[in-house]
N, CA and C atoms of all chains as a GROMACS GRO file, in nm:
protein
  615
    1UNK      N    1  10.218  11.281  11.625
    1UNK     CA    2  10.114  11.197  11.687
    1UNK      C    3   9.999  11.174  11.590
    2UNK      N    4   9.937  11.312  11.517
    2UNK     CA    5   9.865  11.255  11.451
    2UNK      C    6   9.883  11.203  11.302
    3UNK      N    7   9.978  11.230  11.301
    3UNK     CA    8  10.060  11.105  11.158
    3UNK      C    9  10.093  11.015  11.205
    4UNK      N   10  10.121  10.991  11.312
    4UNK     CA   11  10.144  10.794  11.372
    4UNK      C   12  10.002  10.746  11.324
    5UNK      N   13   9.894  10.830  11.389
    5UNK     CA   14   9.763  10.804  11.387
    5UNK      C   15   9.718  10.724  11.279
    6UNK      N   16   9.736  10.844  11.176
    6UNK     CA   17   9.695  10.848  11.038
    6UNK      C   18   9.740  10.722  10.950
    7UNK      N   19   9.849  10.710  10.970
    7UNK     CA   20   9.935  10.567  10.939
    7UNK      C   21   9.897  10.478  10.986
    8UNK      N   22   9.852  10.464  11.134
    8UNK     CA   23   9.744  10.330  11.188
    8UNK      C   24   9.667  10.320  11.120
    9UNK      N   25   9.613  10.387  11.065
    9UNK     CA   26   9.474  10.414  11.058
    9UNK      C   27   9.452  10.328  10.886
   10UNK      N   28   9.572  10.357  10.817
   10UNK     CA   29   9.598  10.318  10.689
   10UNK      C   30   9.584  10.148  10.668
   11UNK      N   31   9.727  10.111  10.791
   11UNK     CA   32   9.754   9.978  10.808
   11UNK      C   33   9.682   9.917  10.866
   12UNK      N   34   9.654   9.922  10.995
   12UNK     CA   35   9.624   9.870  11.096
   12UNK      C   36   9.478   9.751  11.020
   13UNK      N   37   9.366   9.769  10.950
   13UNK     CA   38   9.269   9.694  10.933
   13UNK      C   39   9.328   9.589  10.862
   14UNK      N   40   9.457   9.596  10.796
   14UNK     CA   41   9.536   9.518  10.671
   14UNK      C   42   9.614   9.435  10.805
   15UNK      N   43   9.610   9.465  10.877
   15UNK     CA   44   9.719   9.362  10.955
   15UNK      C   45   9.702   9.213  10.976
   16UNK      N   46   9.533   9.195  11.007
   16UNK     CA   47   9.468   9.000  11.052
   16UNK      C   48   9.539   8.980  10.905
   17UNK      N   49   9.496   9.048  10.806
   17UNK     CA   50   9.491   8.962  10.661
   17UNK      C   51   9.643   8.888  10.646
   18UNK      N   52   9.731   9.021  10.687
   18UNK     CA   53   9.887   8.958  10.638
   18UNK      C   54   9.920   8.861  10.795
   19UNK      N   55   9.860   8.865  10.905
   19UNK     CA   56   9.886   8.761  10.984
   19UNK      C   57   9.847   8.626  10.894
   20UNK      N   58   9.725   8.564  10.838
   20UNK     CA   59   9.668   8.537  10.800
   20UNK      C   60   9.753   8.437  10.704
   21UNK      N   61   9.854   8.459  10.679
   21UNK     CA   62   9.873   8.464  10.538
   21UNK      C   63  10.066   8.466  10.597
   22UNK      N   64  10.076   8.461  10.692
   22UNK     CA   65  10.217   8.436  10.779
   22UNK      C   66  10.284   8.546  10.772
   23UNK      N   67  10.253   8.660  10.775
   23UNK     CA   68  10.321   8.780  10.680
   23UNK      C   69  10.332   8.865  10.839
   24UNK      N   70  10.410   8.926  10.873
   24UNK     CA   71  10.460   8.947  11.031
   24UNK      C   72  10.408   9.098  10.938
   25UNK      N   73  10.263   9.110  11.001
   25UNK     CA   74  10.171   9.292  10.968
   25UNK      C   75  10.242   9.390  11.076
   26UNK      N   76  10.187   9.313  11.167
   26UNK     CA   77  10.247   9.420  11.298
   26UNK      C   78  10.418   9.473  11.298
   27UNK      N   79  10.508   9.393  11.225
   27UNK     CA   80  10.635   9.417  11.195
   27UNK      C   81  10.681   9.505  11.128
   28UNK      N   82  10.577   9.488  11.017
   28UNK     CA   83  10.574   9.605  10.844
   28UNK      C   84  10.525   9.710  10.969
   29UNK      N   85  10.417   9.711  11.001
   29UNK     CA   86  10.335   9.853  11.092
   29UNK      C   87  10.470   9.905  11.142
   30UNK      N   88  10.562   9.843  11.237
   30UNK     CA   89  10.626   9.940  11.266
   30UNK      C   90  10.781   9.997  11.228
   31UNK      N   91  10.801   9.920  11.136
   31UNK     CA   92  10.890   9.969  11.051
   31UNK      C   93  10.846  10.106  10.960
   32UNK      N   94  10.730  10.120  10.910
   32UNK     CA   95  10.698  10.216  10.856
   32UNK      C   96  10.698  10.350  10.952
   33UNK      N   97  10.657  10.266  11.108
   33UNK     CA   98  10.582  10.375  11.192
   33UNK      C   99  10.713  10.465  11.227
   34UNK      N  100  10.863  10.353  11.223
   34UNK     CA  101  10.989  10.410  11.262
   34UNK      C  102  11.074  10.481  11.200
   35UNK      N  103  11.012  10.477  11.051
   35UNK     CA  104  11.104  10.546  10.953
   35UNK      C  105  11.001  10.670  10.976
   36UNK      N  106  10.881  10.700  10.967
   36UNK     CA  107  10.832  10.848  10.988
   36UNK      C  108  10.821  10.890  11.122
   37UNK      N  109  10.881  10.785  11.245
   37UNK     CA  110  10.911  10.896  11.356
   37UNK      C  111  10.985  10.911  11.381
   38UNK      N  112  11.135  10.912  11.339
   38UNK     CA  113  11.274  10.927  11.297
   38UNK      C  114  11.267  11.014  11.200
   39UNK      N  115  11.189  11.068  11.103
   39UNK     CA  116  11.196  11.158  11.004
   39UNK      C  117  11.303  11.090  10.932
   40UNK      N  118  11.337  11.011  10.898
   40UNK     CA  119  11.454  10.978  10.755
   40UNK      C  120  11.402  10.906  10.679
   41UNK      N  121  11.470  10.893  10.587
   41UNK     CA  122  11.488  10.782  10.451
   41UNK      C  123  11.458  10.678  10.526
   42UNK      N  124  11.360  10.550  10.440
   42UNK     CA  125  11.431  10.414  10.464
   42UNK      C  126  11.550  10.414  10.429
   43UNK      N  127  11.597  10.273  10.498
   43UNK     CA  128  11.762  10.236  10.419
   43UNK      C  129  11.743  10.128  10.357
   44UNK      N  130  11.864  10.105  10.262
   44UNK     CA  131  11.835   9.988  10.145
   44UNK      C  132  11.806   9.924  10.218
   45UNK      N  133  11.835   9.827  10.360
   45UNK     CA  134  11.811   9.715  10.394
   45UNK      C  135  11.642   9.675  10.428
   46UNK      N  136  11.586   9.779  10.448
   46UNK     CA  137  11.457   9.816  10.516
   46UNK      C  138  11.396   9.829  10.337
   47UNK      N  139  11.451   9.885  10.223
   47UNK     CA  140  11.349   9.857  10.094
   47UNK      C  141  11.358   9.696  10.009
   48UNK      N  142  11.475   9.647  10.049
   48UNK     CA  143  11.526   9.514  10.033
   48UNK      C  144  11.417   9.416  10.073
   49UNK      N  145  11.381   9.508  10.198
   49UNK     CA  146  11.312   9.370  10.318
   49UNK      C  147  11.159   9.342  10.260
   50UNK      N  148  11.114   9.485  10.250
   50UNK     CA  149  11.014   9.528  10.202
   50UNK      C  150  10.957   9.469  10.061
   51UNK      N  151  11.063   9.437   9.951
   51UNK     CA  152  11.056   9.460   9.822
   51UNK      C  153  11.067   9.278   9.813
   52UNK      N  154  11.107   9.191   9.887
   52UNK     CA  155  11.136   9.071   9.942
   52UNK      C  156  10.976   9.059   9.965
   53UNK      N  157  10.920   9.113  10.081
   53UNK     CA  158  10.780   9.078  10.092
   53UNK      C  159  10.713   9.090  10.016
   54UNK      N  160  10.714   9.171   9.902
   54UNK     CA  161  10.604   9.241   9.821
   54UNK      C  162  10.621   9.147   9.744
   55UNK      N  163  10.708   9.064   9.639
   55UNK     CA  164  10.741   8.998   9.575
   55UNK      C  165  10.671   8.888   9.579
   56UNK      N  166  10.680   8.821   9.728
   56UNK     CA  167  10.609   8.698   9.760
   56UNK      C  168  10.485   8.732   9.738
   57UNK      N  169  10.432   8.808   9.793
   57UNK     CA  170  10.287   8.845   9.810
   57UNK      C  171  10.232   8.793   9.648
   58UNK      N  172  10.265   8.936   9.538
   58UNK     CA  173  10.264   8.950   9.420
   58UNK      C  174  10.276   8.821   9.369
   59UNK      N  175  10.316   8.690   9.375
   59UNK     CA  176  10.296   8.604   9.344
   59UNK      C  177  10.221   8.510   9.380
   60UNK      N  178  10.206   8.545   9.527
   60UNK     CA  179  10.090   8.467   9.573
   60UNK      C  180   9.938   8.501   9.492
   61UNK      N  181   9.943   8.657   9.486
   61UNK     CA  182   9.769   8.752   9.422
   61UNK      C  183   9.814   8.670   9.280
   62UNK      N  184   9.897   8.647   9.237
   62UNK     CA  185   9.918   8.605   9.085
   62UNK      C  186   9.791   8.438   9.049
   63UNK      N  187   9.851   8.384   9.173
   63UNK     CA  188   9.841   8.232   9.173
   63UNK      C  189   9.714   8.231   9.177
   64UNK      N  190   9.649   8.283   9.285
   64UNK     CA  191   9.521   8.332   9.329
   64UNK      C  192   9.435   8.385   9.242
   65UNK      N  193   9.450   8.450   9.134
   65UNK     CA  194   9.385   8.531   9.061
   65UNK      C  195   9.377   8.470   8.915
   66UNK      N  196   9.419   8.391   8.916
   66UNK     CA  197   9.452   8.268   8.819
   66UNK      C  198   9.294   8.180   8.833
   67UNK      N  199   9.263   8.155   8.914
   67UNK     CA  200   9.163   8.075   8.995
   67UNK      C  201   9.063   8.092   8.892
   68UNK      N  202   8.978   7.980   8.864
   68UNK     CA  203   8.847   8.055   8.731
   68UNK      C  204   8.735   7.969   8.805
   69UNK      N  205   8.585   8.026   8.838
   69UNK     CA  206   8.467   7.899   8.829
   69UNK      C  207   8.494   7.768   8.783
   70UNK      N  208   8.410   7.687   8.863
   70UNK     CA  209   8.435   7.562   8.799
   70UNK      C  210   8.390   7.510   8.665
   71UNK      N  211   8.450   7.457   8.550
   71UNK     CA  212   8.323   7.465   8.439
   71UNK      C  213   8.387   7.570   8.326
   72UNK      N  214   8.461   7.663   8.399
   72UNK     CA  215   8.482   7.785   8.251
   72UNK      C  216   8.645   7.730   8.254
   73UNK      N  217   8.460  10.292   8.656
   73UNK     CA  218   8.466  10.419   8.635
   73UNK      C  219   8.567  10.494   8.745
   74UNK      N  220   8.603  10.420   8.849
   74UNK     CA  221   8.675  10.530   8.947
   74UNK      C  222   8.810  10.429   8.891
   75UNK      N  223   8.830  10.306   8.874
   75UNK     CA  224   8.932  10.288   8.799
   75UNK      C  225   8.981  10.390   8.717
   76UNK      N  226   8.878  10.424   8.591
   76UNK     CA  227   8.956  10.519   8.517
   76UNK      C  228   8.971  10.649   8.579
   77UNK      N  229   8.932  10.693   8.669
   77UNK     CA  230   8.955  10.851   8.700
   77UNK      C  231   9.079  10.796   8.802
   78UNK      N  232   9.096  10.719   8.868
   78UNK     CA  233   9.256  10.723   8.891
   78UNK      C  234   9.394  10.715   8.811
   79UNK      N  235   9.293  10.646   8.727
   79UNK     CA  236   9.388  10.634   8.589
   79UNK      C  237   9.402  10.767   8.511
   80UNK      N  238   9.347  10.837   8.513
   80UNK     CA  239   9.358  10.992   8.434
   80UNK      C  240   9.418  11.038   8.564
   81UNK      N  241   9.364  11.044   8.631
   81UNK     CA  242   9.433  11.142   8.778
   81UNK      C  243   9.562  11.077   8.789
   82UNK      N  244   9.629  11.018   8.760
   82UNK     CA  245   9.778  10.963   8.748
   82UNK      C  246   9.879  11.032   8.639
   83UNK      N  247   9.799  10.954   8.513
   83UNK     CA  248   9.818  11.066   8.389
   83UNK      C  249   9.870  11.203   8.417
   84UNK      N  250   9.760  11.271   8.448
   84UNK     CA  251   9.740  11.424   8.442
   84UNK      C  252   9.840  11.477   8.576
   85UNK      N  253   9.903  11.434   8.669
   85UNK     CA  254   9.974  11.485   8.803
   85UNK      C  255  10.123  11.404   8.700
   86UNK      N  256  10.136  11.297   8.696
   86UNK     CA  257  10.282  11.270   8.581
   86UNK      C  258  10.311  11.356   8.485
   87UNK      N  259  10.193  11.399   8.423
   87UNK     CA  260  10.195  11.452   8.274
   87UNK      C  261  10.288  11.610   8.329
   88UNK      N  262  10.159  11.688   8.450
   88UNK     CA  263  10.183  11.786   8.480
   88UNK      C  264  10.356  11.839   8.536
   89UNK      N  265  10.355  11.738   8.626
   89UNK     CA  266  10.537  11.754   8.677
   89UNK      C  267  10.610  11.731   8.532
   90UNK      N  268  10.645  11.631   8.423
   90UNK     CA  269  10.718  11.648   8.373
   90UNK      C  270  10.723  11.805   8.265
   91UNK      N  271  10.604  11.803   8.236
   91UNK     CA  272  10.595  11.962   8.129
   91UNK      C  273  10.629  12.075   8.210
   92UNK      N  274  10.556  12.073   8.357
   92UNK     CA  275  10.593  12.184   8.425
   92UNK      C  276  10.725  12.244   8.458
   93UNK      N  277  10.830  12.146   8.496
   93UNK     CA  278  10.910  12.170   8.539
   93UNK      C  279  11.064  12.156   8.462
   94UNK      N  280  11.147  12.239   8.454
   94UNK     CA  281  11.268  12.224   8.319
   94UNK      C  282  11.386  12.252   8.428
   95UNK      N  283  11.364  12.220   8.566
   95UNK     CA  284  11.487  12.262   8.647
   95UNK      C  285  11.578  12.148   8.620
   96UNK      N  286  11.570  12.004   8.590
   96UNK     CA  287  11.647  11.928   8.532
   96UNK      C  288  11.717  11.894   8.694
   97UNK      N  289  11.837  11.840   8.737
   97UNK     CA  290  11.854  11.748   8.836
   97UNK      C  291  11.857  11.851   8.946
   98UNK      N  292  11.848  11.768   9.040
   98UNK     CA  293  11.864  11.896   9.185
   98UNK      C  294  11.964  11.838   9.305
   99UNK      N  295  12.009  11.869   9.408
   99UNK     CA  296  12.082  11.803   9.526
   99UNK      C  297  11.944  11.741   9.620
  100UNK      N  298  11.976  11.653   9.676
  100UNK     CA  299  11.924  11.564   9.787
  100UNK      C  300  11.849  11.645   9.901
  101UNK      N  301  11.720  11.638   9.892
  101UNK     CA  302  11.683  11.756   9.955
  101UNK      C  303  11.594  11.668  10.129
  102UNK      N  304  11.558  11.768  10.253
  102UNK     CA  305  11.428  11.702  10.327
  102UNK      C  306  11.371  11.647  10.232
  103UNK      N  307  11.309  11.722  10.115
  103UNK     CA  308  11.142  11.696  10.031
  103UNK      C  309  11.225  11.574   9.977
  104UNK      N  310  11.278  11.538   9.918
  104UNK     CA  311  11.329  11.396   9.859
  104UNK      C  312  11.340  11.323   9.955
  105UNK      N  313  11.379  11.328  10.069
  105UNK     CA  314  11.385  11.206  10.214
  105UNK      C  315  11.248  11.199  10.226
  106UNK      N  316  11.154  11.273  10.246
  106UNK     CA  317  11.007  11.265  10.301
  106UNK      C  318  10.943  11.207  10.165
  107UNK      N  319  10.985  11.256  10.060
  107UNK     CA  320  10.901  11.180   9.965
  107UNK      C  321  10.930  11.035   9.937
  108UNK      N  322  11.091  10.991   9.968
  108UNK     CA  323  11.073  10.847  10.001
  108UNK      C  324  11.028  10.801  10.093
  109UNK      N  325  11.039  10.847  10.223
  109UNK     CA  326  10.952  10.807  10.308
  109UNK      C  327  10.780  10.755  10.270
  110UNK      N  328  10.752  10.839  10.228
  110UNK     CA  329  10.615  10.788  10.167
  110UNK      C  330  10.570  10.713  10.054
  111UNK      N  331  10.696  10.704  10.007
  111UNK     CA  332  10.686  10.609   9.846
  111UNK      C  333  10.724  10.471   9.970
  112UNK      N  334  10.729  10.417  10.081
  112UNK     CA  335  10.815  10.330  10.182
  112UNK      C  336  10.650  10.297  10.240
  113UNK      N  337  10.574  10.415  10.311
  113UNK     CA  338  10.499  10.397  10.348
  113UNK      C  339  10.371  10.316  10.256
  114UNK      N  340  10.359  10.380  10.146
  114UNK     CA  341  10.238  10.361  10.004
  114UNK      C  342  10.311  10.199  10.001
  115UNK      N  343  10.428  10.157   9.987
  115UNK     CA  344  10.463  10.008   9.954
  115UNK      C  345  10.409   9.893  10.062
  116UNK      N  346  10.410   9.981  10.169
  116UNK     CA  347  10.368   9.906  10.280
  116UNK      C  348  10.235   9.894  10.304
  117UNK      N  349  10.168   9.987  10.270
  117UNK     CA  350  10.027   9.942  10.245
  117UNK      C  351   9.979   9.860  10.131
  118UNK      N  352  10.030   9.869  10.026
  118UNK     CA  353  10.023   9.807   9.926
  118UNK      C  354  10.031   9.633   9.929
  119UNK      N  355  10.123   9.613  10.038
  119UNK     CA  356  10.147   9.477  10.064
  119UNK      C  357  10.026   9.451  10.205
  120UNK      N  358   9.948   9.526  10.256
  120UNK     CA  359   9.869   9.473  10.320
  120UNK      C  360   9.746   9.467  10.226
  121UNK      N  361   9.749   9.551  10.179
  121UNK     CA  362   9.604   9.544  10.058
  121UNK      C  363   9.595   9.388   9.955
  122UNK      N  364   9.750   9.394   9.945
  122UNK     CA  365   9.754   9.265   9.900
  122UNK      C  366   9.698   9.135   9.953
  123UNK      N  367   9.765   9.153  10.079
  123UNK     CA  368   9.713   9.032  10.140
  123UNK      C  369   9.602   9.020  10.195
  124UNK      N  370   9.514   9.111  10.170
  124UNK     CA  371   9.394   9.141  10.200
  124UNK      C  372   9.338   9.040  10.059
  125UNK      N  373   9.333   9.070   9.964
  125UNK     CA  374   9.303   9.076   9.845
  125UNK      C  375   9.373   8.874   9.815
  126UNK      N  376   9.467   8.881   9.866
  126UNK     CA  377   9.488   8.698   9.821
  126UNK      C  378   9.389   8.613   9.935
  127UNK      N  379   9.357   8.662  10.017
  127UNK     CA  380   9.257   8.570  10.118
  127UNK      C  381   9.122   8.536  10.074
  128UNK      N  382   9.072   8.692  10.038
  128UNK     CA  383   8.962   8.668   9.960
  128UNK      C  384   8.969   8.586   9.772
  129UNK      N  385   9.086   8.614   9.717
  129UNK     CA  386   9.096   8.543   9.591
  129UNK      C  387   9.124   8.373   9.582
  130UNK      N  388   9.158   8.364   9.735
  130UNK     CA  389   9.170   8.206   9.727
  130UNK      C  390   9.089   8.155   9.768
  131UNK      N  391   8.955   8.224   9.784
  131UNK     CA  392   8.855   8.111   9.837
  131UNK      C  393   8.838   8.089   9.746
  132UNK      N  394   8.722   7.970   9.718
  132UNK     CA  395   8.670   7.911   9.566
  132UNK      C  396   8.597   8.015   9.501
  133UNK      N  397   8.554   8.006   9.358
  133UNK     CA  398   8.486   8.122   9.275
  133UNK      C  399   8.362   8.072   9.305
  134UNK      N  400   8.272   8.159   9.360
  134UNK     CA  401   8.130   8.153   9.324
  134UNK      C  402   8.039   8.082   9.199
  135UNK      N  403   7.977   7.993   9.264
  135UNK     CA  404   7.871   7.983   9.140
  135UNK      C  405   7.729   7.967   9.144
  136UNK      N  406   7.678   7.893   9.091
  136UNK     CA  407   7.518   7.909   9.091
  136UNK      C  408   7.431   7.783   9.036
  137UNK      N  409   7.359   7.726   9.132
  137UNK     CA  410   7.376   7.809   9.232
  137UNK      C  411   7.482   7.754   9.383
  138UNK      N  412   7.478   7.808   9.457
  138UNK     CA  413   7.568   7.869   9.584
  138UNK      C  414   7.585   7.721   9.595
  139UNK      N  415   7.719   7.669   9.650
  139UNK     CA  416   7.712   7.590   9.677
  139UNK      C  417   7.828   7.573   9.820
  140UNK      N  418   7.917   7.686   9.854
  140UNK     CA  419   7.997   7.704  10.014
  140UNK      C  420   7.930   7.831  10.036
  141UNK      N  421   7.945   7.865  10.150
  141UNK     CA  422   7.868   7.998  10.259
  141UNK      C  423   8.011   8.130  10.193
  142UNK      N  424   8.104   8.064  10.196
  142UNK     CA  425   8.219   8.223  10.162
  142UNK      C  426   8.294   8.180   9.997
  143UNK      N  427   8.244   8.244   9.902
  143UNK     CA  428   8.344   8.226   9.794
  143UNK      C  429   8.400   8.335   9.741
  144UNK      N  430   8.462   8.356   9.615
  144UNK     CA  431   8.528   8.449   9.572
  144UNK      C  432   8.419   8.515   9.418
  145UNK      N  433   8.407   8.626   9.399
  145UNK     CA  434   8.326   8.644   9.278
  145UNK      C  435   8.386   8.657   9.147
  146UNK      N  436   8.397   8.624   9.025
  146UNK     CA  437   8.488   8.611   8.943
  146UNK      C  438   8.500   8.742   8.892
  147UNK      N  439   8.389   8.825   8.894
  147UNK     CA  440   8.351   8.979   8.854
  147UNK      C  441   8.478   9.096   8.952
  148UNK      N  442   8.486   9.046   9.115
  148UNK     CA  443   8.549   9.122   9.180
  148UNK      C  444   8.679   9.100   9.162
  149UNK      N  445   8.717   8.927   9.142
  149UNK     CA  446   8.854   8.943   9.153
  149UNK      C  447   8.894   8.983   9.000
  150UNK      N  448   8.846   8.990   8.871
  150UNK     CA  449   8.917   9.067   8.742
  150UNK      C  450   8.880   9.208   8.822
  151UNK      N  451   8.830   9.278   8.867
  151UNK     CA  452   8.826   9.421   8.963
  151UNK      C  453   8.976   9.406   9.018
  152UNK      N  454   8.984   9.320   9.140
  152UNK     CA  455   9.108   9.316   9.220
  152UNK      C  456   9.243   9.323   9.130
  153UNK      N  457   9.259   9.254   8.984
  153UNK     CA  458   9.360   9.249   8.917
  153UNK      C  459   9.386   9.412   8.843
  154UNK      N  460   9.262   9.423   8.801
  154UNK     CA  461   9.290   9.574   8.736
  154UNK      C  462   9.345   9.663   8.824
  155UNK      N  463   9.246   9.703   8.974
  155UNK     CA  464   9.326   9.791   9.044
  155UNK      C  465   9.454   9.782   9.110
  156UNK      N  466   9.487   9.591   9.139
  156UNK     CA  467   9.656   9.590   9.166
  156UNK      C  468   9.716   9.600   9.081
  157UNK      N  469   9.704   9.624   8.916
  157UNK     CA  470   9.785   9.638   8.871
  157UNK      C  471   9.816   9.767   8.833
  158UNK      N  472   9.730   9.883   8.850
  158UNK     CA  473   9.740  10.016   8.863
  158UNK      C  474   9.810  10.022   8.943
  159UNK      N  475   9.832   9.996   9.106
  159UNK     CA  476   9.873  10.062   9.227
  159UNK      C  477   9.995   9.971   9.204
  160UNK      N  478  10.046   9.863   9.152
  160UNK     CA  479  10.186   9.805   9.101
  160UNK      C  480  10.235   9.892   9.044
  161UNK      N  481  10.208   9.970   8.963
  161UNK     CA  482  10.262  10.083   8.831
  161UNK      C  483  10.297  10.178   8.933
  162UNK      N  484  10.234  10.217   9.022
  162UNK     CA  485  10.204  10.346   9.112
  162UNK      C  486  10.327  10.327   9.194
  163UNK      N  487  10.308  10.253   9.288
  163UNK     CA  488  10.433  10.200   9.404
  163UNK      C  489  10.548  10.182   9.365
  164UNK      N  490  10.584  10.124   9.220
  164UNK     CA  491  10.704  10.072   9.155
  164UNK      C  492  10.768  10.209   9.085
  165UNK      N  493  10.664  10.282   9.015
  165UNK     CA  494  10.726  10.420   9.006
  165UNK      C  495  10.778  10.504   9.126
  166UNK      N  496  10.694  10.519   9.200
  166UNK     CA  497  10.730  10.592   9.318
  166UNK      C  498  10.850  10.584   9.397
  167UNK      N  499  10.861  10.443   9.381
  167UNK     CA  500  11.016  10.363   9.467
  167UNK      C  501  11.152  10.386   9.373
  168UNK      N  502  11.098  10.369   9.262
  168UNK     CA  503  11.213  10.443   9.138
  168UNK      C  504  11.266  10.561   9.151
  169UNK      N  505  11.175  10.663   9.153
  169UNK     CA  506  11.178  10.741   9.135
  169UNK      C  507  11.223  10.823   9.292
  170UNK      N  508  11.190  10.764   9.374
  170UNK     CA  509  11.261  10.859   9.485
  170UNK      C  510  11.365  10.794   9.574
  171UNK      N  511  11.401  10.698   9.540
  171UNK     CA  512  11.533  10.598   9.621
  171UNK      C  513  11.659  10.660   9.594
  172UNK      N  514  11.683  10.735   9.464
  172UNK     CA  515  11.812  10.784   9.420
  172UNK      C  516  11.803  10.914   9.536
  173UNK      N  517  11.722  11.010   9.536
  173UNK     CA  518  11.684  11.086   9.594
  173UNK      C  519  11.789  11.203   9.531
  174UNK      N  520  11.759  11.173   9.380
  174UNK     CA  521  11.887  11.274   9.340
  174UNK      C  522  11.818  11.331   9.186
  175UNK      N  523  11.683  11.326   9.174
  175UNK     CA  524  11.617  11.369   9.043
  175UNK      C  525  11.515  11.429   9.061
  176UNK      N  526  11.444  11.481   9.028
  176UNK     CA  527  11.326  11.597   9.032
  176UNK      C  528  11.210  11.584   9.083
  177UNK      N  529  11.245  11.657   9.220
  177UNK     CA  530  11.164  11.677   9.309
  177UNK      C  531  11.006  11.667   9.268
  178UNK      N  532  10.937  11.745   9.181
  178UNK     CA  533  10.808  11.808   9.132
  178UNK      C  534  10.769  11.630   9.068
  179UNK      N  535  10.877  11.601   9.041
  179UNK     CA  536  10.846  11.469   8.926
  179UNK      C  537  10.868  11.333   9.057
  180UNK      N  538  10.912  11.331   9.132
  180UNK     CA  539  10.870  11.237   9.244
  180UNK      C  540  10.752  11.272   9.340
  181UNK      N  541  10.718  11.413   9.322
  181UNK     CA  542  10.587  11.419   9.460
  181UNK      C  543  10.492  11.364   9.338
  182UNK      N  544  10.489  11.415   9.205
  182UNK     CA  545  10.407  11.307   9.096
  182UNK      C  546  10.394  11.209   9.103
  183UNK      N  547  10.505  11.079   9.131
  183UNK     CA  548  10.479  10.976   9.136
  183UNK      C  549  10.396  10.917   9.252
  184UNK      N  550  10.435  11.003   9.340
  184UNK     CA  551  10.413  10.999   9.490
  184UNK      C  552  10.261  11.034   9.490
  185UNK      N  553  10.191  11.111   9.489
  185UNK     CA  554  10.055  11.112   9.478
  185UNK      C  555   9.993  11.061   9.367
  186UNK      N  556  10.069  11.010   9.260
  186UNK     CA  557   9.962  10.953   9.177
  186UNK      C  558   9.977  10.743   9.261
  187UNK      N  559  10.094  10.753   9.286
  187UNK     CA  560  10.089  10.573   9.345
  187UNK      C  561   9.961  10.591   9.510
  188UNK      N  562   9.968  10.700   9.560
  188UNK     CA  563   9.866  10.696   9.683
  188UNK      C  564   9.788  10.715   9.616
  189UNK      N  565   9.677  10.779   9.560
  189UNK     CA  566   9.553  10.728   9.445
  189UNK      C  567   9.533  10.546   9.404
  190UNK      N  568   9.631  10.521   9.340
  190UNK     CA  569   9.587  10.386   9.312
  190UNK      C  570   9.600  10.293   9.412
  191UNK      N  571   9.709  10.331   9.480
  191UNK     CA  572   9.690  10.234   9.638
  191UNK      C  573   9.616  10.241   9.717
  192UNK      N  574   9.554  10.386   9.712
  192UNK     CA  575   9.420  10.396   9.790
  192UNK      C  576   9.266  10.294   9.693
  193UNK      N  577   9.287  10.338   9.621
  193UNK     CA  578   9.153  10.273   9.522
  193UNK      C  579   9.152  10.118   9.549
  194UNK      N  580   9.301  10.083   9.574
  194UNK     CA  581   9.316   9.909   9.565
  194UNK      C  582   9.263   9.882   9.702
  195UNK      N  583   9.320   9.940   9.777
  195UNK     CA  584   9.263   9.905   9.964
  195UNK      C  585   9.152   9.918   9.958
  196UNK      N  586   9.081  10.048   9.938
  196UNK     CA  587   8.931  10.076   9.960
  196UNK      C  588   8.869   9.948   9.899
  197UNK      N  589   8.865   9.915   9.760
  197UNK     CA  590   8.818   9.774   9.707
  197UNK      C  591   8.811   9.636   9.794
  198UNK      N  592   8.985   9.601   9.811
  198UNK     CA  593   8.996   9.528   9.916
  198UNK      C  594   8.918   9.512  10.069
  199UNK      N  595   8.905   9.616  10.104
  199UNK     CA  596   8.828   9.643  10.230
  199UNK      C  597   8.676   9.627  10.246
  200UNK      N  598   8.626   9.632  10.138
  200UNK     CA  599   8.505   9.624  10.126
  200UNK      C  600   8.448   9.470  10.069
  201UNK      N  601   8.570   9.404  10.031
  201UNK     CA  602   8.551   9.214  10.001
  201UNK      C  603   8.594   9.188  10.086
  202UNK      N  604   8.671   9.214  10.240
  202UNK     CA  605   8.721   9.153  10.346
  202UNK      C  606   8.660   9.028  10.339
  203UNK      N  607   8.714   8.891  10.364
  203UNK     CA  608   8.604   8.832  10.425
  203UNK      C  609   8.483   8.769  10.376
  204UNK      N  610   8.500   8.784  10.247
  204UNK     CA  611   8.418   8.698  10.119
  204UNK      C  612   8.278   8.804  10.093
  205UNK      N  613   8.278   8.746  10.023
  205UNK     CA  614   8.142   8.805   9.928
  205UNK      C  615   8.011   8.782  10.026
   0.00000   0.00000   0.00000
């Protein structure tokens, strides 16, 4: 219980942003929340899924971060 | 400056597991399931920090003077790049390193607390630009 907690507690403020941004937060929240209240491993399909999102993201912060003042 | 002390505090917990330990491969242990578990969990935050961090980087860059009510600061987001690219190093090791779940224990809880350090440093940052400057 209080590691579900603790794990809310991690995600949960990050969630509007990845709504935000079309990114299903509340989905990631409980996939994480299910692999530590099951006590197991993820499975490949669940680091696949994961590693799929991160990817996009990582290119999105890429594109984004690219961005300069106007002028420089 | 807390950039670099995560950056030494990464160092020094990597450095430490590999010198410390000469047990060389081990069998599939709980501690290797739980430590992927959390190299699973650290990725998953990592991708909300992210997207924390592209909302605020896509507004326009600040300038001067002011000319929209929410922009982006050019100072924070080279900040935002340095610390995602620490907690990239961090998460990507961590996921390496404990997915086989078949190599050294001491040397994955290493990766494992040094990637929660920089993924923590990246969120905390993030969290505090929520929402523009």
């Amino acid at each position: 219980m209080i590691a579900a907690i603790g794990l809310a507690l991690e995600v949960l403020p990050l969630i509007p942003k990845l709504i935000d941004l079309g990114v299903d937060g509340y989905s990631l929240f409980m996939k994480a929340k299910a692999v530590r209240d099951e006590n197991r491993a993820p499975t490949d399909a669940e680091w696949q899924q994961l590693d799929a999102m991160v990817n996009d993201l990582e290119a999105r912060f890429d594109a984004a971060a690219r961005q300069r003042p106007p002028g420089t | 400056m807390f950039l670099k002390a995560i950056a030494l505090a990464f160092v020094v917990v990597v450095s430490a597991a590999n010198s410390g330990c000469s047990t060389g491969q081990s069998t599939p242990t709980v501690d290797a399931a739980s430590l992927q578990r959390k190299a699973f969990e650290l990725k998953s935050i990592y991708a909300g920090a992210l997207s924390g961090a592209i909302v605020y980087l896509e507004q326009p860059r600040c300038t001067e003077p002011r000319t929209v009510v929410l922009c982006s600061s050019q100072a924070v987001a080279d900040d935002m790049v340095r610390y995602r690219d620490m907690a990239k190093i961090g998460v990507d090791l961590a996921e390496s390193s404990t997915r086989s779940m078949t190599g050294n224990v001491p040397a994955m809880q290493a990766a494992v607390d040094g990637a929660a350090a920089a993924v923590n440093g990246f969120k905390q940052l993030v969290l505090v630009y929520q929402g523009g400057k």
